[in-house]
C-alpha positions as CSV (number, residue, x, y, z in Angstrom):
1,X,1.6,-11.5,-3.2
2,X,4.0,-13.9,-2.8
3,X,4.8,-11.6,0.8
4,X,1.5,-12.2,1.7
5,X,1.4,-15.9,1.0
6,X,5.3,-16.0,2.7
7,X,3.4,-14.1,6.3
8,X,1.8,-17.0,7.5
9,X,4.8,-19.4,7.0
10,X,6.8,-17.4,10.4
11,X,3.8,-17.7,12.5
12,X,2.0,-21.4,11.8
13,X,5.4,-23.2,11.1
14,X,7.3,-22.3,14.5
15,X,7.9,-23.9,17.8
16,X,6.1,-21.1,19.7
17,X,3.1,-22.0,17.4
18,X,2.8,-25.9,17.6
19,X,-1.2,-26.4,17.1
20,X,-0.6,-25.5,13.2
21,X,2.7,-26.9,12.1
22,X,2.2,-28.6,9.0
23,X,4.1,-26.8,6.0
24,X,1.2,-26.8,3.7
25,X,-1.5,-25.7,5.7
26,X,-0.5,-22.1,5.9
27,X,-1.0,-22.2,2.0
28,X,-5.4,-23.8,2.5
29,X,-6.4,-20.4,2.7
30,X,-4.6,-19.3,-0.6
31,X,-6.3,-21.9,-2.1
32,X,-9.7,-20.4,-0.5
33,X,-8.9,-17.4,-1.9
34,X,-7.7,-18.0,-5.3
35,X,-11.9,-19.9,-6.1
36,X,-13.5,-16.9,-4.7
37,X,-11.0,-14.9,-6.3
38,X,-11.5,-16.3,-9.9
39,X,-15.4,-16.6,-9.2
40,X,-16.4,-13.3,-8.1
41,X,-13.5,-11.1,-8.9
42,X,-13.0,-7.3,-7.5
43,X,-16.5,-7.4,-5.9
44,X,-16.3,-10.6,-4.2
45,X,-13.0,-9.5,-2.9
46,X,-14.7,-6.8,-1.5
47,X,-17.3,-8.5,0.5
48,X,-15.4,-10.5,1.8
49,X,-12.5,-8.3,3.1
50,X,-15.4,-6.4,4.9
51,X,-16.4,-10.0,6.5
52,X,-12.4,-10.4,7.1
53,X,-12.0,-7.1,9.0
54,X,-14.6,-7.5,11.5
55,X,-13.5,-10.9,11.4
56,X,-9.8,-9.8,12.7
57,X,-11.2,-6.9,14.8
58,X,-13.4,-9.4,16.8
59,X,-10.3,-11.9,17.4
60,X,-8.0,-9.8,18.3
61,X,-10.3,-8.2,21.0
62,X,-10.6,-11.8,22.1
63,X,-7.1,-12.6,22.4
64,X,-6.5,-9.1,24.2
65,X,-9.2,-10.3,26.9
66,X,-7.6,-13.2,27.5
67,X,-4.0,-11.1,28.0
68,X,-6.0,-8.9,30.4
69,X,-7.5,-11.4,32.2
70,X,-4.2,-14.1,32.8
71,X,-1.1,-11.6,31.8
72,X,0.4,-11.9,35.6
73,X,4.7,-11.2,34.7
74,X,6.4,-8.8,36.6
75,X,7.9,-6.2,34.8
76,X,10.9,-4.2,35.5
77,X,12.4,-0.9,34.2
78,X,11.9,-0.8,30.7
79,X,15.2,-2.4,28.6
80,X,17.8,-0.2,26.8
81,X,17.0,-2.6,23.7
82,X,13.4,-1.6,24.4
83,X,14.0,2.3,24.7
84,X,15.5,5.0,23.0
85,X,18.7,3.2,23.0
86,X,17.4,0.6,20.6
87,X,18.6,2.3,17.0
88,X,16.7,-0.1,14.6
89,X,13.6,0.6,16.6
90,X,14.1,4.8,16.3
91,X,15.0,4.1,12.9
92,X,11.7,2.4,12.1
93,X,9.8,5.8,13.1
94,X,11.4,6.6,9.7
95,X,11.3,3.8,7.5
96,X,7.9,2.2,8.4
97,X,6.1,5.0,7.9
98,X,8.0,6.2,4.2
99,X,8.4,2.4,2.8
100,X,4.5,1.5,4.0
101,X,3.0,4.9,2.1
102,X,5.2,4.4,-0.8
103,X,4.3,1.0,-1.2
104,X,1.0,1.2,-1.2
105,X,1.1,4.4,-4.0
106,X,2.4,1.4,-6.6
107,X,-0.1,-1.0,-5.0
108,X,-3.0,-1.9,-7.7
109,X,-4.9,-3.1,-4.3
110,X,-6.0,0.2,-2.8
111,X,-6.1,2.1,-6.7
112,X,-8.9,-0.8,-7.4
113,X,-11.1,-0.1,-4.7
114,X,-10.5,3.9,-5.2
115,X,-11.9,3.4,-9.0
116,X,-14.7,0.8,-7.5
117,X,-16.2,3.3,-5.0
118,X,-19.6,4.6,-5.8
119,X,-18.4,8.7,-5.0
120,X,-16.1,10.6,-3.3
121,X,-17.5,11.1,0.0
122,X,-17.9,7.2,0.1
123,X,-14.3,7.1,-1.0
124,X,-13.2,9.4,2.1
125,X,-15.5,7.8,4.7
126,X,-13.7,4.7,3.6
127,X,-10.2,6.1,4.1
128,X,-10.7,7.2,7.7
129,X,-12.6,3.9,9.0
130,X,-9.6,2.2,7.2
131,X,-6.6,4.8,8.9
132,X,-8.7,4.0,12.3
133,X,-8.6,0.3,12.0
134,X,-4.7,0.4,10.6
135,X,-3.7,2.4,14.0
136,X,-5.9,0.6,16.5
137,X,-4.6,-2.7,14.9
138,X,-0.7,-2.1,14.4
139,X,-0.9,-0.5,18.0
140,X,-2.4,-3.8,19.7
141,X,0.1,-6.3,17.9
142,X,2.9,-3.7,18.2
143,X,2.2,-3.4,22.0
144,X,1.6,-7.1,22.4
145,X,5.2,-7.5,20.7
146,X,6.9,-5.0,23.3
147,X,5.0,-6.4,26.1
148,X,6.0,-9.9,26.1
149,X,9.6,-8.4,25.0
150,X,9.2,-6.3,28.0
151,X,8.0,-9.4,30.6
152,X,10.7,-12.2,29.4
153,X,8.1,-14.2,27.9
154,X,9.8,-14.0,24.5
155,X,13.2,-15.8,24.5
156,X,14.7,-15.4,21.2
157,X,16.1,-18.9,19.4
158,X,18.9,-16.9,18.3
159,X,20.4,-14.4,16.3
160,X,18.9,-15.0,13.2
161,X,15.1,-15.1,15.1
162,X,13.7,-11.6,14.1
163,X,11.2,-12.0,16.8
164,X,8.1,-12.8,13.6
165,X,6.2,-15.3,16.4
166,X,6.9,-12.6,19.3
167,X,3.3,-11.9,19.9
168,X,2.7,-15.8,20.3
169,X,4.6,-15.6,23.4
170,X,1.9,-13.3,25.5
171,X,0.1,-16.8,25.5
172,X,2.5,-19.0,27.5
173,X,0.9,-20.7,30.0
174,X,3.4,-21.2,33.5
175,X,5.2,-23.9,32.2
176,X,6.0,-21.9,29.0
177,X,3.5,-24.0,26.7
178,X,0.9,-22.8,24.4
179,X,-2.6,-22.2,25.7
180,X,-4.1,-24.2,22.8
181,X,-7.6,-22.6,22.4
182,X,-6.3,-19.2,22.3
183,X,-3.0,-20.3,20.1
184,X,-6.0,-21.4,18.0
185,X,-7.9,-18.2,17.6
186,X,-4.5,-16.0,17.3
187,X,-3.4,-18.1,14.3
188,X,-7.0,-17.8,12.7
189,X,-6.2,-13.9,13.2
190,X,-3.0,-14.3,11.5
191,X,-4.5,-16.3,8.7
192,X,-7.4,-13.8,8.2
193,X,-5.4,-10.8,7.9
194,X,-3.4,-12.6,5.4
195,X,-6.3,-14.2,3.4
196,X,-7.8,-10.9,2.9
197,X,-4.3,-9.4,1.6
198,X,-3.8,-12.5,-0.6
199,X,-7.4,-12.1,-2.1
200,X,-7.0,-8.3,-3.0
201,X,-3.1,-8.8,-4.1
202,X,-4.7,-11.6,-6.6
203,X,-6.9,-9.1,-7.9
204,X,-4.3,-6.6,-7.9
205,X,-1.7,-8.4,-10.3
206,X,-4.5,-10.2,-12.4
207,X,-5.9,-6.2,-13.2
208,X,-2.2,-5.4,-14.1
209,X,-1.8,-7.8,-16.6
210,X,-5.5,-8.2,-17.9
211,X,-6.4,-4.6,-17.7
212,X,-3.4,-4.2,-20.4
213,X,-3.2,-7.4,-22.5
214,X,-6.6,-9.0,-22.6
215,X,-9.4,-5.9,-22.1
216,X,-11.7,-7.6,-24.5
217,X,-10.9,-11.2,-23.5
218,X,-13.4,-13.2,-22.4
219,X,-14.5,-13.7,-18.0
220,X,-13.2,-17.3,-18.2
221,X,-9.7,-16.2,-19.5
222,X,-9.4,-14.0,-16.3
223,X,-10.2,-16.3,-13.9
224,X,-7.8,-18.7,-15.5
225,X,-5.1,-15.9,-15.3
226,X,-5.9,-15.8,-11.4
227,X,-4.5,-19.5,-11.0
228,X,-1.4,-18.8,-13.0
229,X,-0.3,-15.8,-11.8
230,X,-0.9,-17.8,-8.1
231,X,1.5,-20.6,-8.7
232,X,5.1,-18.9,-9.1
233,X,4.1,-16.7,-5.8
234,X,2.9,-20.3,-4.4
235,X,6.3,-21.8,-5.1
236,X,8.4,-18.9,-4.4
237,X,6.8,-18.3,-0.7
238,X,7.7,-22.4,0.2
239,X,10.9,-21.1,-0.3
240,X,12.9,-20.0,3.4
241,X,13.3,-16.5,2.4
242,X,13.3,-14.0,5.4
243,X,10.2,-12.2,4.7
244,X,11.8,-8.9,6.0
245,X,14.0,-8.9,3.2
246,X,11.0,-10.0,0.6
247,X,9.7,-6.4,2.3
248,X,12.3,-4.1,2.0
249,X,13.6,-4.7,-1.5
250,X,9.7,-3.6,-3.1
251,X,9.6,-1.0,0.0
252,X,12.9,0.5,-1.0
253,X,12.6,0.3,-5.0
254,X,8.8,2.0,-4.5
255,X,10.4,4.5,-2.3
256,X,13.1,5.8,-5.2
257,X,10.2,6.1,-7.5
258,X,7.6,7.7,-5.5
259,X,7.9,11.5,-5.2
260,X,8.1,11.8,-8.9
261,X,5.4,10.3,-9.7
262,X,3.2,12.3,-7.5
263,X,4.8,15.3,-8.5
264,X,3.3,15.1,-11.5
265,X,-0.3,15.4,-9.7
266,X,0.2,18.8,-9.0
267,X,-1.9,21.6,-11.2
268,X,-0.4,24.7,-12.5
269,X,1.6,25.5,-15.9
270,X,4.8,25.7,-13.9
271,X,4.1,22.2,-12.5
272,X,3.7,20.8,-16.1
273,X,6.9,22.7,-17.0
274,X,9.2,20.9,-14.5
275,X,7.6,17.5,-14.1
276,X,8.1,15.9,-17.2
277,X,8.3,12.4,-18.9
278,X,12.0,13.0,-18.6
279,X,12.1,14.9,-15.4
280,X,10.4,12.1,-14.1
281,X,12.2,8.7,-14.8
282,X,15.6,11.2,-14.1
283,X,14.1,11.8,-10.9
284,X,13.6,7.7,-10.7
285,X,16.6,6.4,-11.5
286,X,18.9,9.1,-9.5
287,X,16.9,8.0,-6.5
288,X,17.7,4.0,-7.0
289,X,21.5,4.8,-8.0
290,X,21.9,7.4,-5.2
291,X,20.7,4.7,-2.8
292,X,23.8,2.3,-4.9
293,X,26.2,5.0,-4.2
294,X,25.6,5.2,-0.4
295,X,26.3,1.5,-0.1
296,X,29.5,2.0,-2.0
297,X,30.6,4.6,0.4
298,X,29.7,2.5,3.8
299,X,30.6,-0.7,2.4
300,X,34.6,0.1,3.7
301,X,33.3,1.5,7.5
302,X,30.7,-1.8,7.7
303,X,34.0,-4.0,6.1
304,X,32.1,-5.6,2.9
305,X,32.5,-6.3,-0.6
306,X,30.6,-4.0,-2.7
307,X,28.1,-6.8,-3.8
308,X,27.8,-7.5,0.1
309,X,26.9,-4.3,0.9
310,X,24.5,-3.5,-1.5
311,X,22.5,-6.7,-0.1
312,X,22.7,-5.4,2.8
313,X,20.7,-2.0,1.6
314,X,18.3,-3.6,-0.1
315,X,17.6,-7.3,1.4
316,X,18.8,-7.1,5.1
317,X,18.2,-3.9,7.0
318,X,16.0,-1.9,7.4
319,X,17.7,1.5,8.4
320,X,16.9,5.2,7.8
321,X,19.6,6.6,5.9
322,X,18.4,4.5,2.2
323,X,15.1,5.5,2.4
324,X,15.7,9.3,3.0
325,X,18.6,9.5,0.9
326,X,15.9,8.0,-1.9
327,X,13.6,10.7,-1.4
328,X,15.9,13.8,-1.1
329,X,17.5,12.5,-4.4
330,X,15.0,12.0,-6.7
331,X,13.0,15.1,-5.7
332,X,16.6,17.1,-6.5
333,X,16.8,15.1,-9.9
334,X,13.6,16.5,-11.0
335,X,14.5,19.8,-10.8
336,X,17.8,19.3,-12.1
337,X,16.3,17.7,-14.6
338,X,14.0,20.8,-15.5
339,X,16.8,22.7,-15.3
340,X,18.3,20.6,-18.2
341,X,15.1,20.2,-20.4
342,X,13.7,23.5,-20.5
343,X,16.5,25.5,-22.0
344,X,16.8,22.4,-24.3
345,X,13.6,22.7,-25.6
346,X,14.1,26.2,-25.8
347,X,16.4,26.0,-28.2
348,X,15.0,23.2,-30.2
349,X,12.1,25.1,-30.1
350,X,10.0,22.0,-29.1
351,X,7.9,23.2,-25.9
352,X,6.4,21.0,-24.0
353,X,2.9,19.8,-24.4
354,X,0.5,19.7,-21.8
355,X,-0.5,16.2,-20.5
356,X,-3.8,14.8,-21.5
357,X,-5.2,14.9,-17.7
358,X,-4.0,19.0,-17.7
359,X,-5.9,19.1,-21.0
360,X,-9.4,17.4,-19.8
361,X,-8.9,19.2,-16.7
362,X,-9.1,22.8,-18.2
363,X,-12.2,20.9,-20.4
364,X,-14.0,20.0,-17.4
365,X,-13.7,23.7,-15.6
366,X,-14.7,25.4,-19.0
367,X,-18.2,23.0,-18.9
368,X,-18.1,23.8,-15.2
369,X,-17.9,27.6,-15.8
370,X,-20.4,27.4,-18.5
371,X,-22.9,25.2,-16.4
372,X,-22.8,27.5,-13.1
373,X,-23.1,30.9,-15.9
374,X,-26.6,28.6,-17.3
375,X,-27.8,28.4,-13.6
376,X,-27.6,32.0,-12.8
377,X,-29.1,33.0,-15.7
378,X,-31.7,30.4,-15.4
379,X,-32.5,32.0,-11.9
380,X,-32.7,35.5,-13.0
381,X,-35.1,34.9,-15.4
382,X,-37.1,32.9,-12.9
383,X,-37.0,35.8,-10.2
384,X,-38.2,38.1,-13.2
385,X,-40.9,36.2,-14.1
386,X,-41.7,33.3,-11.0
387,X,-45.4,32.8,-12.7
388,X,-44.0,31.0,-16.3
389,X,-43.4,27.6,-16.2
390,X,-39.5,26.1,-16.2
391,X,-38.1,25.6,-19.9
392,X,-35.1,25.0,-20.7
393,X,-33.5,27.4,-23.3
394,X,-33.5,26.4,-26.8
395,X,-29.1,27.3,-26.5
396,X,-28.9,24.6,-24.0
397,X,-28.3,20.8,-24.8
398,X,-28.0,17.7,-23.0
399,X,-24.7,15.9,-23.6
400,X,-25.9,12.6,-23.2
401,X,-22.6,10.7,-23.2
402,X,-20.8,12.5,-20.5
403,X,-24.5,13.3,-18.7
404,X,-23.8,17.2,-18.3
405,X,-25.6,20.3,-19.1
406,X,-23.6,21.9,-21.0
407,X,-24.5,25.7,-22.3
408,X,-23.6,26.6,-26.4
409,X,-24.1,30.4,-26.7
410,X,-25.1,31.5,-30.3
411,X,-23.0,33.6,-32.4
């Protein structure tokens, strides 16, 4: 969260964004969020994330108007820094994609709203009008980016400036000043986008810690847990930390950990076999130290200090090599792993249990079994007989705590 409260900071407190400089201000609409947040909880964060996205959508169709109607720069053959001979850009076809997905598999944000849909067609409508919005939205600021990149409008400040206020600079006016009225609706875009990821982070980390430690606590207890957890992301995000590297540390950490956790999603008795407790964290931690182990190798070719170039890896850059080298490792410590544990086991003669979700699974296709094998017979003796009214045989009973029919054959 602290990420989502550092966003704003890049594009309200910089000289291409002069109508909302004050230092605090960027932080009134973590205020805003934090009393809805401790008010009305998951739900109210839902509302008004819906309100928030058409909210964004609506702006940013504005501010694209208003770059169709005035955007008058001539523009020349495309850059080499713009094209294929720009390596961090190619490199980000890799990384954005692997460190976003990974990122959000740890994120308590989208499990929350996953658990809080009402079924799972609702669930999969959701997830497309979300991927749709996602792409049309990262394509319009992306494209504004390389368009004012592209036209000159964007003049770096120097060679620290990781261009964070580039898409301000599509709203220059001829004498290179800020149009204010639509600086004004492009940093209410920027703050809406942000207050609706500070609102669901909030409820994120306050489900972490409640859902754990205080499940029977009282309401007012978890909104007061709301404010704390707020104010050391509040203090750390006044801090000038480059917010790419606030990014790529989590993105890169989530990464090494991700593969084997989802391994463990997949059905079968072979699955359970390999992905193991064990397997698993092996599987982890090889993927964060093989990550270690590439920056010791490249720390003598970039000239660095060990310590130097492991900061570089995980706070500085974001390049392809980490990230892959994260996956391909930990998938190849899981089964080397497996192929560790289960001799071991063998001879210890201690086989490996199946997991609790394998075991309610196999429950839950057994009732489902029994319940289609009720049906069938239930319509057979209907077509025998069509004329006698529908009862229920006296070997059927309603489970009334898990609200299934469930069929118990005499012996």
């Amino acid at each position: 969260m602290l990420v989502a409260c550092f966003s704003p900071a890049h594009l309200t407190c910089s000289p291409h964004s002069s109508p909302l400089g004050h230092r605090w201000q960027k932080h009134e609409g973590l205020e805003r969020s934090v009393q809805y947040t401790a008010a009305g909880g998951l739900y109210i964060s839902i509302l008004t994330d819906q309100v928030q996205a058409v909210l964004s959508l609506v702006l940013l169709f504005v501010a694209y108007i208003y770059v169709a109607a005035t955007f008058r720069e001539p523009l020349g053959p495309l850059p080499s820094d713009l094209g294929t001979g720009n390596y961090t850009g190619m490199a980000s076809i890799a990384t954005m994609p692997i460190s976003l997905i990974c990122a959000s598999i740890f994120s308590e944000v989208a499990w929350a709203r996953c658990w809080a849909s009402a079924s799972d067609g609702v669930l999969k409508r959701g997830a497309l009008y979300g991927t749709i919005q996602i792409i049309v939205v990262c394509f319009l600021l992306g494209f504004g980016g390389l368009l004012a990149a592209w036209s000159g409008l964007f003049i770096p400040t120097g060679p620290d400036d990781y261009g964070n206020t580039i898409f301000f600079s599509l709203f220059l006016n001829a004498q290179r000043e800020q149009v204010v009225w639509i600086t004004v609706i492009v940093g209410l875009l920027a703050m809406t986008l942000s207050t609706s990821n500070q609102d669901s982070l909030q409820n994120g980390l306050v489900e972490c810690v409640g859902g754990v430690f205080l499940k029977n606590a009282p309401v007012w207890i978890t909104r007061v847990l709301v404010v704390i957890l707020t104010v050391p992301c509040l203090v750390v995000s006044l801090q000038s930390y480059n917010i790419i590297s606030l990014y790529l540390l989590g993105n890169l950490v989530t990464t090494t950990h991700t593969l084997p956790i989802l391994f463990g999603l997949i059905p079968g008795k072979w699955a359970e076999r390999i992905v193991t407790p064990f397997t698993a964290i092996f599987g982890c931690w090889v993927g964060f130290a093989a990550v270690v182990v590439y920056a010791a190798l490249q720390r003598h070719s970039w000239g660095l200090s060990l310590s130097a170039a492991l900061h570089q890896v995980y706070f500085e850059i974001y390049d392809w090599p980490p990230f892959v080298i994260a996956l391909i490792a930990s998938v190849v410590a899981v089964v080397v792993g497996a192929a560790f544990e289960i001799p071991m086991r063998a001879c210890l003669r201690r086989p490996i249990q199946p997991s609790s979700l394998a075991v309610a699974e196999r429950e839950h296709r057994l009732e489902q079994q029994q319940l289609d094998a009720f049906k069938s017979s239930e319509g057979a003796l209907e077509d025998m007989n069509p004329k006698l009214p529908h009862e229920v045989p006296k070997w059927v009973s309603f489970d009334e705590k898990s609200a299934s029919m469930v069929q118990h054959i005499k012996p």
